[in-house]
C-alpha positions in Angstrom: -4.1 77.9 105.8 -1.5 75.9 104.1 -2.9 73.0 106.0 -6.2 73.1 105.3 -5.9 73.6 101.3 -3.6 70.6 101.3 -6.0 68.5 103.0 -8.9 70.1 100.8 -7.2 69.0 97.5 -6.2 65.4 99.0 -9.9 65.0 99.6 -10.7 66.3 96.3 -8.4 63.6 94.5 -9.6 61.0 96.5 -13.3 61.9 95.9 -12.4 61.6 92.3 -10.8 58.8 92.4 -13.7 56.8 94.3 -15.9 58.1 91.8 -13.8 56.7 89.2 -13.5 53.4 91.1 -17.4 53.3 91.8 -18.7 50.2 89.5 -22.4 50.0 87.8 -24.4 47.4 85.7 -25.3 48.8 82.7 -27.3 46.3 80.7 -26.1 43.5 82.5 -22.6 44.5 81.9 -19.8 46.0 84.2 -17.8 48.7 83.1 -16.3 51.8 85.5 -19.0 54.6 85.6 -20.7 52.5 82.6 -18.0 54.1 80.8 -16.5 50.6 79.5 -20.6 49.0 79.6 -22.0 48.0 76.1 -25.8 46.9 75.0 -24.8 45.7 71.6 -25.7 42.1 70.7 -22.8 40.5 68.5 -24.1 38.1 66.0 -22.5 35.6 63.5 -23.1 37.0 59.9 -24.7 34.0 58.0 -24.7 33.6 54.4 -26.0 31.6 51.2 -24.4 29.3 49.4 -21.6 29.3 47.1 -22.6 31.2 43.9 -19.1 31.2 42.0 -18.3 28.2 39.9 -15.1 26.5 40.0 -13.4 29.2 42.4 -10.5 26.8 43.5 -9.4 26.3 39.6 -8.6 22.6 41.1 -7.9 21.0 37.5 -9.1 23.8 35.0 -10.6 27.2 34.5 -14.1 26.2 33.7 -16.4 28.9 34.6 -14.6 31.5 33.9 -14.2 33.2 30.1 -10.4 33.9 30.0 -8.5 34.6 26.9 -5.1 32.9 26.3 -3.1 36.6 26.2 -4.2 37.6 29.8 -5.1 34.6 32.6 -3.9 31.4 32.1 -4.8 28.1 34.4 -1.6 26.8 36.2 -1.6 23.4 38.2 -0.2 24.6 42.1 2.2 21.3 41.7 -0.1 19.6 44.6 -2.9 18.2 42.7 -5.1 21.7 42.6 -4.5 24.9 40.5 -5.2 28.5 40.0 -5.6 31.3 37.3 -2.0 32.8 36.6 -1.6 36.3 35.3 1.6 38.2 34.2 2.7 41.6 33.1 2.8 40.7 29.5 -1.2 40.4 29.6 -4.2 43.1 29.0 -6.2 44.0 31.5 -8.5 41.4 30.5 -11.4 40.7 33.1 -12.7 37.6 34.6 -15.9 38.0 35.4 -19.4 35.5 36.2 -23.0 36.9 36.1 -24.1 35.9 39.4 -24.8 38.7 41.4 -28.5 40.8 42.0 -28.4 44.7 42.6 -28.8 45.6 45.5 -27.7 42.6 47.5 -24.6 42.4 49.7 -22.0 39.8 48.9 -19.5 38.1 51.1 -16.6 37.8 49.2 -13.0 36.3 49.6 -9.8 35.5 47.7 -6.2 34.4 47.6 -3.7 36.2 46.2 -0.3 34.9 45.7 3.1 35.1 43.6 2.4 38.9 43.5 5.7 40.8 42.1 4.0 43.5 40.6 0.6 45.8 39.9 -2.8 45.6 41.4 -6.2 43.1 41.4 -9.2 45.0 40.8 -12.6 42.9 42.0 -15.9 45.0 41.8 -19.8 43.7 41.7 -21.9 45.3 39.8 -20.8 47.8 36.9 -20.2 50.9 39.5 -16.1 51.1 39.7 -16.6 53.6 42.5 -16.6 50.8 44.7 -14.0 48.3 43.2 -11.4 47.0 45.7 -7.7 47.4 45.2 -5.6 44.2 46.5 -1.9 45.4 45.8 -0.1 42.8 47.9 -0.1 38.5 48.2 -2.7 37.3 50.9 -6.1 36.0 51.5 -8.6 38.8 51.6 -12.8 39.3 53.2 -14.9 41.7 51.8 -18.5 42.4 52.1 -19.4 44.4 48.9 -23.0 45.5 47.3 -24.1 44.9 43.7 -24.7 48.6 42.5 -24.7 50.2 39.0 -26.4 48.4 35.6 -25.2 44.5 35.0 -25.0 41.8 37.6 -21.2 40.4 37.2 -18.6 39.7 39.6 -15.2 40.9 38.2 -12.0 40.9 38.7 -9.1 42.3 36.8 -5.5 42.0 37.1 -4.4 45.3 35.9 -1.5 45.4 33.1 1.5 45.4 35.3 -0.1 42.8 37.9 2.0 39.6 38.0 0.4 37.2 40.3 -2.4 34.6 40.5 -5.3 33.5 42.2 -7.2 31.1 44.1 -9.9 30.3 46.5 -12.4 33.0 45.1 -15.9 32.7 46.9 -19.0 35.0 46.7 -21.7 34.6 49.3 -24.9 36.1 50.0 -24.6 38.2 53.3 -28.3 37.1 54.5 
């Protein structure tokens, strides 16, 4: 009997194992079992045009209402600038009133020099959906104008020492 129950279960395994191995075209995709198949279509977002002015601060901060205690423009030392906060400052905002409610916005940022605090950004006057950037990098974000008012803000919070570049907001179409 020993015999024939080790033969049973080495059947068993390889039955399983076939069956694993078996492959199938699921949507003109190959995957094991159509376990690994997929029908989804990836497509390239595409988006509008640029709706921020001056967001590479190249040779001043025009566009952008700053007040001499909070952001200051700083050349980069290679013929370009940015918008320089330290922990002395407010939180003061920057802000442009660009955005419609509703509508979802491609947005992305530098961050840099960053010793201390946290960027706020948010669209739209809703601050449950502001995004925290609490470390130097560039950053993507695809946000929605919700709440009351139309602006695009950020604010470097008290303690944030750091500045900014390379700020672009883009219709998601």
């Amino acid at each position: 009997m020993g015999i024939n129950r080790e033969y049973r279960m080495r059947k068993l395994i390889l039955y399983i194992i076939s069956f694993l191995l078996l492959s199938t075209t699921l949507n003109g995709q190959t995957g094991v079992m159509g376990i690994f198949a997929s029908s989804t279509t990836t497509t390239t977002p595409t988006y509008g045009s640029e709706l921020i002015t001056n967001g590479t601060f190249n040779s001043t901060a025009t566009g952008w209402p700053i007040s001499a205690t909070s952001w200051a423009w700083q050349t980069d030392g290679a013929g370009g600038g940015w918008l320089r906060h330290t922990t002395s400052a407010g939180d003061e905002l920057l802000y442009q009133n660009i955005l419609a409610i509703g509508t979802i916005y491609h947005i992305s940022i530098t961050v840099g020099g960053m010793t201390d605090g946290n960027l706020n950004i948010t669209c739209g006057h809703d601050y449950t959906y502001t995004v925290v950037i609490s470390g130097n990098g560039s950053y993507t974000y695809d946000l929605e104008c919700i709440g009351d008012d139309t602006y695009f803000r950020i604010e470097g919070v008290a303690v944030f020492d750091g500045y900014i570049d390379n700020i672009s907001v883009k219709e998601v179409l």
